[in-house]
BAROTOR-165734 format. One record per residue: y negated, x negated, z of N, C-alpha, C in turn; residue number from 1; residue in three letters. Coordinates in pm, whole numbers. Atoms other than C-alpha are relative to their C-alpha. Last residue first. Example, Ala and Ser with C-alpha at 12.3 -4.5 7.8 and 13.67 -1.06 7.14 Angstrom:
      ny      nx      nz     cay     cax     caz      cy      cx      cz  num  residu
     119      82      -6     106   -1367     714    -109      77      73    2     SER
     119     -89       0     450   -1230     780    -120     -90       0    1     ALA
//
This chain:
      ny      nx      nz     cay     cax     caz      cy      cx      cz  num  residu
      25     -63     132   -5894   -7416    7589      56     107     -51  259     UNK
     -10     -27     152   -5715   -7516    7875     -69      41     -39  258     UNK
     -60     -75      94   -5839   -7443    8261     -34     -14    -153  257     UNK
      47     -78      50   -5980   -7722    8464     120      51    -116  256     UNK
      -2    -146      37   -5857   -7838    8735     -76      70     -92  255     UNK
    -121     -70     -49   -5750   -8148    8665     -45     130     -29  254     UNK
    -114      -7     141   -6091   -8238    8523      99      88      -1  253     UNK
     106    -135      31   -6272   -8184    8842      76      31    -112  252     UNK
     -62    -109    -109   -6020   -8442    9006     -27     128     -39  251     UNK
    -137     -13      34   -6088   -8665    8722      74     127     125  250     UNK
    -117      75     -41   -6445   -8682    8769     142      34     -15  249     UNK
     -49     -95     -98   -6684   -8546    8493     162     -89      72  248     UNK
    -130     -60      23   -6780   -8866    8312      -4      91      74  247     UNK
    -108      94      52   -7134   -9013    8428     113     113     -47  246     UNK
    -145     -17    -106   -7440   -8798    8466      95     -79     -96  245     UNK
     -40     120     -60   -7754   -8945    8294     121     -26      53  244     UNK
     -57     139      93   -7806   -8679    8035     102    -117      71  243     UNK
    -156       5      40   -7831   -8433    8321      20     -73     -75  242     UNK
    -141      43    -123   -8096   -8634    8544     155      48     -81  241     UNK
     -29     141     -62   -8387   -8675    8307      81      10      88  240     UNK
       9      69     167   -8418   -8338    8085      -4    -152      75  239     UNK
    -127      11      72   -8304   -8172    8414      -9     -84    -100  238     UNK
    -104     126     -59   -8622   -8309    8593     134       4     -80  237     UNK
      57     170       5   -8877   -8098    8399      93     -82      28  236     UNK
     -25      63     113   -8690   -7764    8406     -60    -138     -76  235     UNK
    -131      15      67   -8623   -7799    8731      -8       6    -163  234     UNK
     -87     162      35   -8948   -7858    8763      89     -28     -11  233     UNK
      33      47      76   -9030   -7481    8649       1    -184      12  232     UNK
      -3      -6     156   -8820   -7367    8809     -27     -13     -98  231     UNK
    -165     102     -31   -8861   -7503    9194      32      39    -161  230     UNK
      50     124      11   -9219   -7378    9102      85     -85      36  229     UNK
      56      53     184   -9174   -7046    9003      16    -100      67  228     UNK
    -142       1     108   -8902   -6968    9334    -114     -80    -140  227     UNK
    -100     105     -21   -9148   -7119    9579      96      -7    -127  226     UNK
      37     126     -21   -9403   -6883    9484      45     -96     -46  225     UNK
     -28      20     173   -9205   -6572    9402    -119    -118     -34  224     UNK
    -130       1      55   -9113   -6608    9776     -37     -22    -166  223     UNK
     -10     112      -7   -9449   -6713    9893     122      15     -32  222     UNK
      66      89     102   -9554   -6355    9717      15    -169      51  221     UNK
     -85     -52     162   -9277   -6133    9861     -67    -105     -53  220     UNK
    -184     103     -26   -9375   -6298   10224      56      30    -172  219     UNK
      46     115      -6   -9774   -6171   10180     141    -101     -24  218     UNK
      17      -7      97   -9579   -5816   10058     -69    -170       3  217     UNK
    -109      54      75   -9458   -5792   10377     -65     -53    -126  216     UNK
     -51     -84     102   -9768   -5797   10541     125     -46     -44  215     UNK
       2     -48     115   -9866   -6077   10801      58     124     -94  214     UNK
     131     115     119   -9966   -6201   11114      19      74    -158  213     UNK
     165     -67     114   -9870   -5882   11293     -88    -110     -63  212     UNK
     107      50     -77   -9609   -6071   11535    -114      69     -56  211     UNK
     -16     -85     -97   -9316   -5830   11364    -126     -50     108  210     UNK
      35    -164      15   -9443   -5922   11060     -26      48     147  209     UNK
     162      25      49   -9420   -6316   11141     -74     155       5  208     UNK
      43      38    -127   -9058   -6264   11232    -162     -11      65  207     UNK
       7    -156    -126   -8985   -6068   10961     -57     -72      89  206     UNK
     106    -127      54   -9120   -6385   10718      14     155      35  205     UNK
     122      13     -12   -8921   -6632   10889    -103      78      -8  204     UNK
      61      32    -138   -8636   -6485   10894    -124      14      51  203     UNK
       1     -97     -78   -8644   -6428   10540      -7      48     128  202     UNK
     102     -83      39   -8759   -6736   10440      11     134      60  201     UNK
      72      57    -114   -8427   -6869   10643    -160      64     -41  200     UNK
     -46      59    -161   -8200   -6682   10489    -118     -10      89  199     UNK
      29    -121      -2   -8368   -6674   10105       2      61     177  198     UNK
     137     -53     -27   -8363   -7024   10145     -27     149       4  197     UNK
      78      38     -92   -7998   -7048   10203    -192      26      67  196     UNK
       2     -78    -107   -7896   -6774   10031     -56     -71     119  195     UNK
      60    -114      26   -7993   -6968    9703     -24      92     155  194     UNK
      79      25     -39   -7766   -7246    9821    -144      95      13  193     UNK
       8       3    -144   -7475   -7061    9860    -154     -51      27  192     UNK
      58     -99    -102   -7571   -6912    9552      22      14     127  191     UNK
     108      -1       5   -7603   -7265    9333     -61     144      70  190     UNK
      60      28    -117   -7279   -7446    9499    -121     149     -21  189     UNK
     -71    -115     -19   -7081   -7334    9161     -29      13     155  188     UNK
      70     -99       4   -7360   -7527    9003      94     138      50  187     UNK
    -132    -154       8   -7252   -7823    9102      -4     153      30  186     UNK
     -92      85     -68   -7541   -8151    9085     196     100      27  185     UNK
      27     180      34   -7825   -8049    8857     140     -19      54  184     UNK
     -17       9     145   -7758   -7649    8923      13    -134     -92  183     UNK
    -131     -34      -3   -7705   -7679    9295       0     -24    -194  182     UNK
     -80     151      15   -8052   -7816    9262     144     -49     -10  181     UNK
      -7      87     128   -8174   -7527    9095      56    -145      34  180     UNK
     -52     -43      72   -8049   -7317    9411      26     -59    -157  179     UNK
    -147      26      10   -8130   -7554    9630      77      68     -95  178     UNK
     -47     126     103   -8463   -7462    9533     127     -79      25  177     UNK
       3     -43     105   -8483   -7153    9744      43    -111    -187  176     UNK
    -144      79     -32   -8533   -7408   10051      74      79    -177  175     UNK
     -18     122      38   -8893   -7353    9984     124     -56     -17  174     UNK
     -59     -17      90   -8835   -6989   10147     -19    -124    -133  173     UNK
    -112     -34      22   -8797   -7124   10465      42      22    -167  172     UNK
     -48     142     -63   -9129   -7341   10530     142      28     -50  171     UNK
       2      96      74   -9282   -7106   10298      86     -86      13  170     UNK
    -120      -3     100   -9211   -6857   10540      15     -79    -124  169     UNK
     -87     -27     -65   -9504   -6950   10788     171     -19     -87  168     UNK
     -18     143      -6   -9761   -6980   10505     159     -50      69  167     UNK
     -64      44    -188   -9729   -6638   10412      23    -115      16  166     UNK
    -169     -72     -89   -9920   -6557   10108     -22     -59      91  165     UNK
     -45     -30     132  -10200   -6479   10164       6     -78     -68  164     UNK
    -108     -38     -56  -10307   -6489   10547      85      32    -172  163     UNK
     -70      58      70  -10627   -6708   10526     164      55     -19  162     UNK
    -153     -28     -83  -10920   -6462   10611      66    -133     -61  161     UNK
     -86      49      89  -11295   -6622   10537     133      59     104  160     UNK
     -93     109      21  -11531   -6468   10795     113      54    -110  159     UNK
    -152     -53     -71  -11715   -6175   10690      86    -148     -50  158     UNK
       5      43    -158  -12072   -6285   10620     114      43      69  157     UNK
      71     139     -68  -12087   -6134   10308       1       7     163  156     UNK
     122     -62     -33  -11838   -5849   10230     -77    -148      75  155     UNK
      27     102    -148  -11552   -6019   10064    -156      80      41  154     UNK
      63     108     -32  -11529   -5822    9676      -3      -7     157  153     UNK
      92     -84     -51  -11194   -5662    9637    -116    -133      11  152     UNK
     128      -2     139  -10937   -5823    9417    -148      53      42  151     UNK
     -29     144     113  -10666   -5875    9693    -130     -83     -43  150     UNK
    -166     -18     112  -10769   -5557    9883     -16    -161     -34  149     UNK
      16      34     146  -11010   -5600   10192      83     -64     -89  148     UNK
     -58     -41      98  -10941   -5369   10532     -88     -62    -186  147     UNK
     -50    -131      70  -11229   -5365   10803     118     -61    -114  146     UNK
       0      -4     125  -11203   -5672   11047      37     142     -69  145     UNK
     167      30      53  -11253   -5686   11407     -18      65    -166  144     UNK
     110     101      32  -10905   -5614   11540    -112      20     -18  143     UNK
      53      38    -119  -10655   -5335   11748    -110    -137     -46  142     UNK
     -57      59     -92  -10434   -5296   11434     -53     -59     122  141     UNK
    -129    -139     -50  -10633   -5045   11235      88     -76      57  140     UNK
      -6    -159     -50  -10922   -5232   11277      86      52      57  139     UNK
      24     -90      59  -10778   -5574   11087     -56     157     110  138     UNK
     152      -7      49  -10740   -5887   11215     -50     112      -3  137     UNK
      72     -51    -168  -10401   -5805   11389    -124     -57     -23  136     UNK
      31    -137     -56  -10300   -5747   10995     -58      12     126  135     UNK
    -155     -30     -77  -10375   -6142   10888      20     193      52  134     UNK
     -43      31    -157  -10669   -6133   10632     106      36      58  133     UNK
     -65    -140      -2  -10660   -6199   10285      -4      -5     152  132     UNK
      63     -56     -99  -10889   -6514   10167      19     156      57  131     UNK
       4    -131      15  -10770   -6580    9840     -37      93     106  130     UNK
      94     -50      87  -10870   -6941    9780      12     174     -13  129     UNK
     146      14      -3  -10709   -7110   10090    -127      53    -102  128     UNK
      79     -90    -101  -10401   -6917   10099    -140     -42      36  127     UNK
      37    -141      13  -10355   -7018    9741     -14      78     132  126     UNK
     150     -40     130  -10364   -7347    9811     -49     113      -3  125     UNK
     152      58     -77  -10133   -7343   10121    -153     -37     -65  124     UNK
      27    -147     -44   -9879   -7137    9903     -97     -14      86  123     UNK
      82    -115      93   -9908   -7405    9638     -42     148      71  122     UNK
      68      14      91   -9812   -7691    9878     -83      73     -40  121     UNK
      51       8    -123   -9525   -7560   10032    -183      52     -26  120     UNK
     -13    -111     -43   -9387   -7550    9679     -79      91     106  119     UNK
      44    -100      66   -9503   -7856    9594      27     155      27  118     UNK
     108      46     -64   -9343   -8030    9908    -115     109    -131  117     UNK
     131     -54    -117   -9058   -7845    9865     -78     -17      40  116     UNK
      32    -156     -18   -8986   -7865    9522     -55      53      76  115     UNK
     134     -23      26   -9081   -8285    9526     -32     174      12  114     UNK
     135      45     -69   -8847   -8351    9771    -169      76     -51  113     UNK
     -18     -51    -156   -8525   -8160    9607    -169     -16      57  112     UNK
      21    -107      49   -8647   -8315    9256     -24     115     138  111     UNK
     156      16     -11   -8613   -8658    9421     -69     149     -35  110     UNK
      78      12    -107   -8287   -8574    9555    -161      46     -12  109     UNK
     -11    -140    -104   -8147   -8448    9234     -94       9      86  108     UNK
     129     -89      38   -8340   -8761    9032      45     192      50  107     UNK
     144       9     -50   -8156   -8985    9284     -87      95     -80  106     UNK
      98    -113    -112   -7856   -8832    9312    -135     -38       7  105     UNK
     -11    -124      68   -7630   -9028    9010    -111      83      57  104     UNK
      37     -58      71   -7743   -9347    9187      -7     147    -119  103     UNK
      16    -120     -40   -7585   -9336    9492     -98      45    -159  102     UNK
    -101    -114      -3   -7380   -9626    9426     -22     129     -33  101     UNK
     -41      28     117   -7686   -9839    9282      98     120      -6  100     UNK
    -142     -19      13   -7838   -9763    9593      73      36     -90   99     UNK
       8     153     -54   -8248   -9805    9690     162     -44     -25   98     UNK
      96      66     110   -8306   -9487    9462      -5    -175      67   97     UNK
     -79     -24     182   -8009   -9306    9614     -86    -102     -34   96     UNK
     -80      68      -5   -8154   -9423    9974     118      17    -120   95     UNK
      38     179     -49   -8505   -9352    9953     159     -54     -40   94     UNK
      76      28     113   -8377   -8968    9829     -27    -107       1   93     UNK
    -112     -22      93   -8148   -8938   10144     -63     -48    -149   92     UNK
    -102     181     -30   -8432   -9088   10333     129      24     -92   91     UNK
      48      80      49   -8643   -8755   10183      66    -186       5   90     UNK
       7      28     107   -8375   -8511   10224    -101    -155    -100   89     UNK
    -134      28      28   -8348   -8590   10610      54     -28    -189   88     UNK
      -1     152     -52   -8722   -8573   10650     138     -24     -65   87     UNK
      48      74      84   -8676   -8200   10465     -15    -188       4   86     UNK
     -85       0     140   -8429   -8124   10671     -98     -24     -80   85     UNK
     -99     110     -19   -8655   -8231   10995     121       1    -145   84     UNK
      41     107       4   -8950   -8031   10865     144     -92      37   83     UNK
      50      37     135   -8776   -7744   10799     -32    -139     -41   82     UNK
    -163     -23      68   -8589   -7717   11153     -85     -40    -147   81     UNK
     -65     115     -57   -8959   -7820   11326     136       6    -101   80     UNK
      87     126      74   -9162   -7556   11128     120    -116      32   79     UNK
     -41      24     175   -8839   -7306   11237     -50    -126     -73   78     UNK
    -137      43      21   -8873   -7388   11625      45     -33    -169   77     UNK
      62     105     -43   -9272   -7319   11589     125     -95     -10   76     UNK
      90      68      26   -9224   -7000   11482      -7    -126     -30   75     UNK
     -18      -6     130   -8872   -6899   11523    -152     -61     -88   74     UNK
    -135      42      56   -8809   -7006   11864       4     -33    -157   73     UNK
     -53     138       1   -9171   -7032   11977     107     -60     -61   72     UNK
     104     149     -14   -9386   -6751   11848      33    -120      55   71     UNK
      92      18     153   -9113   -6536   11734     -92     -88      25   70     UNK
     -96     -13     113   -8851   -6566   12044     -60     -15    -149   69     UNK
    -106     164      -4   -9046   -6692   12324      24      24    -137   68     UNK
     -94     -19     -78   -9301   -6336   12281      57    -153       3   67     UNK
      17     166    -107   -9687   -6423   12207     150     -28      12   66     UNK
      84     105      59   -9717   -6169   11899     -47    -146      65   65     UNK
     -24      85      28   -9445   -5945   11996     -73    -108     -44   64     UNK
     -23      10    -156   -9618   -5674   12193      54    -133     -37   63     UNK
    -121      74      59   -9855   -5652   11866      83     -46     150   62     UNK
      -3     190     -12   -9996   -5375   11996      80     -48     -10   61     UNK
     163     -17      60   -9985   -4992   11930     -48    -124      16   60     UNK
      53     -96    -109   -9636   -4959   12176    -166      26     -68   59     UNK
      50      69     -97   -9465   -5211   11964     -41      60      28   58     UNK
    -150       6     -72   -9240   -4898   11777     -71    -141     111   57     UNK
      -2     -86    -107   -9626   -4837   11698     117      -7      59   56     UNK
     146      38    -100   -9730   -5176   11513      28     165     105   55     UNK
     -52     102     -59   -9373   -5149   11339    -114      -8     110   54     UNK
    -114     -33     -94   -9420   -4815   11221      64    -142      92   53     UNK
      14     -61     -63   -9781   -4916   11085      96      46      95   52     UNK
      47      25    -102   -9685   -5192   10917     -32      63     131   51     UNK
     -81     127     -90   -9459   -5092   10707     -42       3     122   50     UNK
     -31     -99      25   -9732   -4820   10560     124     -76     118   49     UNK
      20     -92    -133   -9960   -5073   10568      88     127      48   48     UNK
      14     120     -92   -9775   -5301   10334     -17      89     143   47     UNK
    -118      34     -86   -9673   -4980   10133      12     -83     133   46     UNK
     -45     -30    -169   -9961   -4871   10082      84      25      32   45     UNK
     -64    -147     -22   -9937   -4749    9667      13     -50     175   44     UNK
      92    -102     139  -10149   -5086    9494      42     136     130   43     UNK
     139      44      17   -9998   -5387    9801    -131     177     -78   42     UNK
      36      70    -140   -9653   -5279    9876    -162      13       1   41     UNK
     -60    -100    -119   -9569   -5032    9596     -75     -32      93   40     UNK
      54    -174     -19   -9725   -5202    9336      -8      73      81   39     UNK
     170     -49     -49   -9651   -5523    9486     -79     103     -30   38     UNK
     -48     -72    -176   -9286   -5392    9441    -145     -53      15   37     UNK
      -6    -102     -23   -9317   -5433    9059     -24      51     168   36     UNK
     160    -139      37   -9540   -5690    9028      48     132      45   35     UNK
      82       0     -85   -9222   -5913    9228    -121     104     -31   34     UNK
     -63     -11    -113   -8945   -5753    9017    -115      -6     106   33     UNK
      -9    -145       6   -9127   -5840    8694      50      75     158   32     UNK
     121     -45      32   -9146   -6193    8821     -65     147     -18   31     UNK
      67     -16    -156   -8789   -6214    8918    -135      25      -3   30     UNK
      -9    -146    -145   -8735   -6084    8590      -6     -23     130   29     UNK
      28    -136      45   -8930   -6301    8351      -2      97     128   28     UNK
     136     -51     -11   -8853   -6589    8546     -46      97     -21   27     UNK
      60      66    -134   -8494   -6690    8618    -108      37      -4   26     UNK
     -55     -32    -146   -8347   -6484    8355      -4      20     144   25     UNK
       1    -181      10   -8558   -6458    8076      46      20     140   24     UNK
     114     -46     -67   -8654   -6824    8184      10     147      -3   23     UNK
      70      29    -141   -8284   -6934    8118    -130      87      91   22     UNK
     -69     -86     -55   -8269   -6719    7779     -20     -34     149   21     UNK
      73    -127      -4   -8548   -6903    7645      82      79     102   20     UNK
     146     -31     -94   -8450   -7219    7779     -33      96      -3   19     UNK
     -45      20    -136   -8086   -7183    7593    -129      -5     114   18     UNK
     -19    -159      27   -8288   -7117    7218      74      44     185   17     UNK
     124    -100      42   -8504   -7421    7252      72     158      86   16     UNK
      70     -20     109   -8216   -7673    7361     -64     135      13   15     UNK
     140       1      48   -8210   -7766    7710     -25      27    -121   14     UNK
      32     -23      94   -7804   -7758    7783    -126      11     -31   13     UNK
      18     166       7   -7701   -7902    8135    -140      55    -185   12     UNK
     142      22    -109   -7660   -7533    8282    -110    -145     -94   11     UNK
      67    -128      33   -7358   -7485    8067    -116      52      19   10     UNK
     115      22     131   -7282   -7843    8043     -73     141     -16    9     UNK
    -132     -34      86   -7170   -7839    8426    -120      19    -115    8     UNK
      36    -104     -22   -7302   -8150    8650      66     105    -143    7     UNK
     -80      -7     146   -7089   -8305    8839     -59     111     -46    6     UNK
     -24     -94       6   -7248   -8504    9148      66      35    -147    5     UNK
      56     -20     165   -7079   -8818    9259     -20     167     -51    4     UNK
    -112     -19      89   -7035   -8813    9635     -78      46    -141    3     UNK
      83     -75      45   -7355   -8987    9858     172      51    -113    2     UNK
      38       1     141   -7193   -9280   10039      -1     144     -53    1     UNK
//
C-alpha cells in the first residue's frame, strides 16, 4: 500500500500573489538562465566551440559514436531504464485510482504520467518542426551538411535535420518533474528528486555529445523543456490534489516545531 502523502501548506497555497512569486522562481529564472547561455552556446559558438575539442580529443571522428558504452549502455540501455520507470509509474497510477486506500496518490501519480509523457512529447514536436542537424551531419565533423542556425532559412533540397532539442535526454531529463511532484506529496523529497532527472538527463545528454549527435545547447533546450511543462501542470493539478489531502499524519505532527 502506497503511504499517505503530506503535503506542506507552503507549496499548497495558489492564491494570485503566491503564483506570482512561484513562477518568478521556477520560470522566469530558469528561463532567463537558459537565453542566457544559448547566447553563448548557440549566438557566440559555443556549441561548436565544445564540439570541436571533443571531435579532436576523438582523433577527428566520432570514435565514440558506435562504442558499447554510449550507443548501447547508455543509449539504448537508458530508453529501456526510462521506459520501464515510467511503466512502473503508470500501474502505480492504475492502482491509486482503482484503490480507495491509495487514494491520496492518484492525482500525484497521474500528474507524474502525464509530465513525462508531455514532456517527452514536446521535445519530439519541436524536433520535428525545427529541423537542426545532428553535428556528424555537418562538414566540419567529417559530414554532408553545411552549418544552419536555428532561424536560418533551410537551403532547398537539403534534407530535413531532426536534432533539436535532444530527443535522447528527454528520456532523462523528464524525470525533472519529480521535483514538482515531491512538491504535491513531501516537498522536503523535492531536490532529491530534482537531481534525479537532472542525473540521468545529464548523462544522457554527454553521452550523445560525445557520439556527435548533438550540441550541448540541443540538451539545455530539452532541459528547459521538460522543466516548463512539469510546471506548468503542476500548476494545474495542485488546484485538484492539495485541497484533497487528509490531516497531516500524526507522526509528521510530532515533529513539528512550536509556534
Amino acid at each position: 500500500m502506497l503511504p499517505v502523502p503530506a503535503a506542506s501548506v507552503s507549496y499548497a497555497s495558489s492564491t494570485p500573489a503566491s503564483t506570482s512569486v512561484f513562477l518568478r522562481r521556477h520560470l522566469a529564472g530558469p528561463l532567463l538562465a537558459a537565453l542566457a547561455a544559448s547566447g553563448l552556446l548557440m549566438g557566440a559558438g559555443g556549441d561548436q566551440w565544445l564540439a570541436d575539442q571533443v571531435y579532436r580529443l576523438e582523433g577527428h571522428h566520432w570514435l565514440l559514436q558506435n562504442a558499447w558504452a554510449t550507443s548501447q549502455l547508455i543509449h539504448k540501455g537508458g530508453k529501456w531504464l526510462s521506459a520501464a520507470a515510467t511503466l512502473v509509474a503508470i500501474l502505480l497510477c492504475f492502482h491509486a485510482w482503482r484503490t480507495e486506500r491509495a487514494a491520496a496518490w492518484r492525482w500525484p501519480l497521474l500528474y507524474l504520467v502525464l509530465a513525462i509523457a508531455l514532456g517527452t512529447g514536446m521535445v519530439s514536436l519541436l524536433k520535428s518542426v525545427t529541423h537542426m542537424d545532428c553535428p556528424w551531419d555537418l562538414t566540419r565533423y567529417g559530414g554532408l551538411r553545411e552549418f544552419v542556425g536555428l532561424f536560418d532559412t533551410r537551403p532547398h533540397g537539403m534534407p530535413r535535420g531532426a536534432c533539436f532539442p535532444g530527443g535522447h535526454s528527454s528520456a532523462g531529463y523528464a524525470w525533472v518533474t519529480l521535483y514538482f511532484l515531491a512538491l504535491l506529496v513531501h516537498p522536503a523529497w523535492r531536490w532529491r528528486g530534482l537531481a534525479v532527472g537532472l542525473v540521468a538527463g545529464g548523462i544522457f545528454g554527454v553521452s550523445q555529445q560525445l557520439r556527435g549527435a548533438h550540441f550541448l545547447s540541443h540538451d539545455l533546450w530539452t532541459l528547459a523543456t521538460c522543466w516548463t511543462v512539469s510546471l506548468l501542470l503542476y500548476l494545474l493539478v495542485r488546484r485538484r490534489c492539495l485541497p484533497r489531502q487528509g490531516p497531516v499524519p500524526v507522526a509528521l505532527a510530532v515533529r513539528r516545531r512550536p509556534h
